[in-house]
N, C-alpha and C positions, 0 to 999 in steps of 0.2 A: 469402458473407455480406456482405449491408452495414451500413457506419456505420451507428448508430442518429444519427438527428435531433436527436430531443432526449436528455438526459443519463438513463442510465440510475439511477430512485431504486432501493438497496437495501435491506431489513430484514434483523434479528434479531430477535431474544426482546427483548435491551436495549439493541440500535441500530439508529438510521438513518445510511444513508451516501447523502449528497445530493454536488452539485456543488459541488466548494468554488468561491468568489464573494469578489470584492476585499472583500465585507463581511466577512470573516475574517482579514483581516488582522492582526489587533491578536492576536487567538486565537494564528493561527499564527508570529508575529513572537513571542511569549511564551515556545512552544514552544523555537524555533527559536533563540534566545538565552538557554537554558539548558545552559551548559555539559555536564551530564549527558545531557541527548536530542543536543542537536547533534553532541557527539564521537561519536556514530556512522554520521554519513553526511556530514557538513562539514570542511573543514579549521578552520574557526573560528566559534564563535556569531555569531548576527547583532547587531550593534550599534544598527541605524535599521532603524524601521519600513520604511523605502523595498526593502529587502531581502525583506523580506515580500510588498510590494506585487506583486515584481518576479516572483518566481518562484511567485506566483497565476497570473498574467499567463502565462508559461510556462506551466503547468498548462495554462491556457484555452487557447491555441493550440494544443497538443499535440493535445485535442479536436477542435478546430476543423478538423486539419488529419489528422485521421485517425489517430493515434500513439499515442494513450492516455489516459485516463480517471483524475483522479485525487479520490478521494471526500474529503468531509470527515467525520469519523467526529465524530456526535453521539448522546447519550444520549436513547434514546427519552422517557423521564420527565420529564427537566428541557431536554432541546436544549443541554445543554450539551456545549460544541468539546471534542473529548478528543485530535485530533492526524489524520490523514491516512494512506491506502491508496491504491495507482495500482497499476494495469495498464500499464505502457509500452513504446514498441518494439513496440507491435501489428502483428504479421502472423497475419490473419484465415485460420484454417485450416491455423495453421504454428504461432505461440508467440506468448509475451509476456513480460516480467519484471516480477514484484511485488515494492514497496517500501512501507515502511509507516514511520512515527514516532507516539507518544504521549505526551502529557505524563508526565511524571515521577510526580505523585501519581496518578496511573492504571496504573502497572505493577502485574502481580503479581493483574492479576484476571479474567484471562482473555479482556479486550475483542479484542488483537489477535487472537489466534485465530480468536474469532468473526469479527471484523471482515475478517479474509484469507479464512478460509471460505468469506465470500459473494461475496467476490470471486474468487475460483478455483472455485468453481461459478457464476457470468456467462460467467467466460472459457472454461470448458469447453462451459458448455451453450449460448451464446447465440454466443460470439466465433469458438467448432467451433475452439479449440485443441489440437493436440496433442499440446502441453507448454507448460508455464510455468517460468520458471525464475527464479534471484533470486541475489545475490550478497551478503555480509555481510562485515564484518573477521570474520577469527579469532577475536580476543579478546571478540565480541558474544556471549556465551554466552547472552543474552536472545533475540534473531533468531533465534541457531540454534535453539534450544528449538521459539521459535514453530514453525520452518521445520518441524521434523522432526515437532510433534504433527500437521502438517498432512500429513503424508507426504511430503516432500520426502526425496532422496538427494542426498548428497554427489557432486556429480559430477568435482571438484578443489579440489586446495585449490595454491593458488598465492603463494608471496609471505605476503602476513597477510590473504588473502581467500582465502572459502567459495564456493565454486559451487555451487547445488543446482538439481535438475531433480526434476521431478512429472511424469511422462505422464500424461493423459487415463485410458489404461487400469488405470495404478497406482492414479488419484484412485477411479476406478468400484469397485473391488475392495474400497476401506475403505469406498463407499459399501452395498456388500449384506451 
C-alpha cells in the first residue's frame, strides 16, 4: 500500500472529516483549553493560541511524512469544527493507533463513534491494516465507551491506562 497524495476526505450521514489546516486553529485551541476535553489527553489546557498553531503543524508533517492522518471532524450541515480523529504510527499493512477529542457541548451524541467508524474502516480497507489499536486513561469512561461500541478489546490495562486492540477480522465479523 501506498501513502495516498492528497489527504484522504471522509463522510458520514452528519459529518465530514477533512484535513485539519492552521485555519483551525482558533476551533481547535478552544477545544484544547477547555479543562474538561483537555484532561483527557494533556498534562494541562492550552493557554496561547501558538500551542494550537503548533501541533496543527505536527499533525501536517505527520502526513507529510507518512505516520498518520489526522481529520478535523466538521458537521455536514453547518461546517462547524466539532474536535479531531487521527490514524497515527502508521504501519501500512501491520496497525495504527486512533485518537480522537470533541468539544465539550458535542458529547453524548454519538459523533465520535461515527466519526472513528470511518476512520477504522479507511484504516482497514484502504491502509490493509491488520489491527488498530488506541490507548485511554482508566478513569475515561467516555473513550472507553466509544472504544468498545466500536469493537475494540481490552488488550491491558497498565498503571491508569486502557489498551485496546480491533483486528481487521474482528472489525469484518460486526460488519456481516
Amino acid at each position: 500500500m501506498e501513502f495516498p497524495l492528497s489527504f484522504p476526505i471522509l463522510q458520514t450521514d452528519r459529518l465530514l472529516l477533512r484535513e485539519i489546516t492552521l485555519d483551525d486553529a482558533l476551533e481547535l485551541f478552544t477545544n484544547y483549553s477547555d479543562p474538561d476535553v483537555a484532561n483527557w489527553f494533556s498534562d494541562e489546557p492550552y493557554t496561547q493560541i501558538e500551542q494550537a498553531d503548533l501541533v496543527i503543524r505536527e499533525f501536517i508533517e505527520k502526513y507529510q511524512h507518512g505516520k498518520g492522518f489526522t481529520w478535523a471532524i466538521v458537521l455536514r450541515a453547518t461546517g462547524e469544527f466539532l474536535g479531531t480523529c487521527s490514524i497515527e504510527d502508521v504501519e501500512a499493512g501491520s496497525r495504527g493507533e486512533i485518537g480522537f477529542d470533541l468539544a465539550k457541548e458535542h458529547w453524548g451524541k454519538g459523533y465520535m463513534v461515527e466519526a472513528a467508524g470511518a476512520i477504522i474502516a479507511y484504516g482497514f480497507k484502504e491502509l490493509k491494516q491488520s489491527k488498530i489499536e488506541a490507548e485511554t486513561y482508566s478513569h475515561n469512561s467516555r473513550a472507553r465507551r466509544v472504544l468498545e461500541k466500536l469493537g475494540f478489546r481490552v488488550e491491558e490495562v497498565r498503571k491508569a491506562s486502557h489498551f485496546y486492540t480491533l483486528s481487521a477480522e474482528d472489525w469484518l465479523k460486526t460488519r456481516s
